[in-house]
GUFI-940263 format. One record per residue (C-alpha): x, y, z; residue in one letter. Coordinates in steps of 0.1 Angstrom, whole numbers, padded with zeros to 4 digits, always signed. Each point is the difference from the previous one (the first is absolute). Layout:
REM residues N
XYZA
...
END
This chain:
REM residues 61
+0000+0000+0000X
+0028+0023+0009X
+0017-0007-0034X
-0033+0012-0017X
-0004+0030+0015X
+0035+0011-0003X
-0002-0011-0039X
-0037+0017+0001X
+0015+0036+0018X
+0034+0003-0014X
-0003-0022-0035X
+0031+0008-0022X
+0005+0036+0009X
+0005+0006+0038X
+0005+0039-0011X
-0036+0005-0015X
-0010-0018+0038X
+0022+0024+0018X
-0013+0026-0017X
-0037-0007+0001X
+0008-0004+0042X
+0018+0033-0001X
-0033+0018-0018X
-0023-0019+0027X
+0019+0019+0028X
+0002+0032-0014X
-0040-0002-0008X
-0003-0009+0037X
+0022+0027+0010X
-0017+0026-0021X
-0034-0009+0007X
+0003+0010+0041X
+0004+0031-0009X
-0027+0025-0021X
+0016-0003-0033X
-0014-0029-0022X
+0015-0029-0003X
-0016-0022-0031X
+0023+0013-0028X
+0030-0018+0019X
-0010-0033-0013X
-0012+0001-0036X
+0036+0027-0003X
+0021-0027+0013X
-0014-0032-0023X
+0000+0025-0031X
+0034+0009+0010X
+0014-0036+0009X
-0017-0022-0024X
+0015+0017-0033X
+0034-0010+0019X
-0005-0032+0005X
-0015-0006-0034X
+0034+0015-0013X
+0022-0023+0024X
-0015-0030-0006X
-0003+0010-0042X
+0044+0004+0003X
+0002-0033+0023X
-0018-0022-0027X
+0020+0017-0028X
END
């Protein structure tokens, strides 16, 4: 079970994951205070996911 949700979370790129965790806590962070906080996430995946496209694109090359 452990194996499948490490496989599930991280998958082949441990730096979209890291990323994805980094937005989560800066969404929490932002949303205790009065500014709003639900751009955070969809900035973060339309940021990350054009890399990892790219990084996986020049690993299969």
């Amino acid at each position: 079970m452990a194996a499948f949700v490490y496989d599930l979370v991280i998958g082949d790129d441990w730096t979209l994951a890291l990323g994805l965790a980094a937005a989560v806590v800066v969404t929490v962070a932002i949303s205790r205070t009065t500014f709003p906080s639900w751009w955070v996430l969809p900035t973060a995946i339309l940021a990350l996911l054009p890399l990892s496209v790219l990084r996986t694109a020049r690993h299969r090359a």
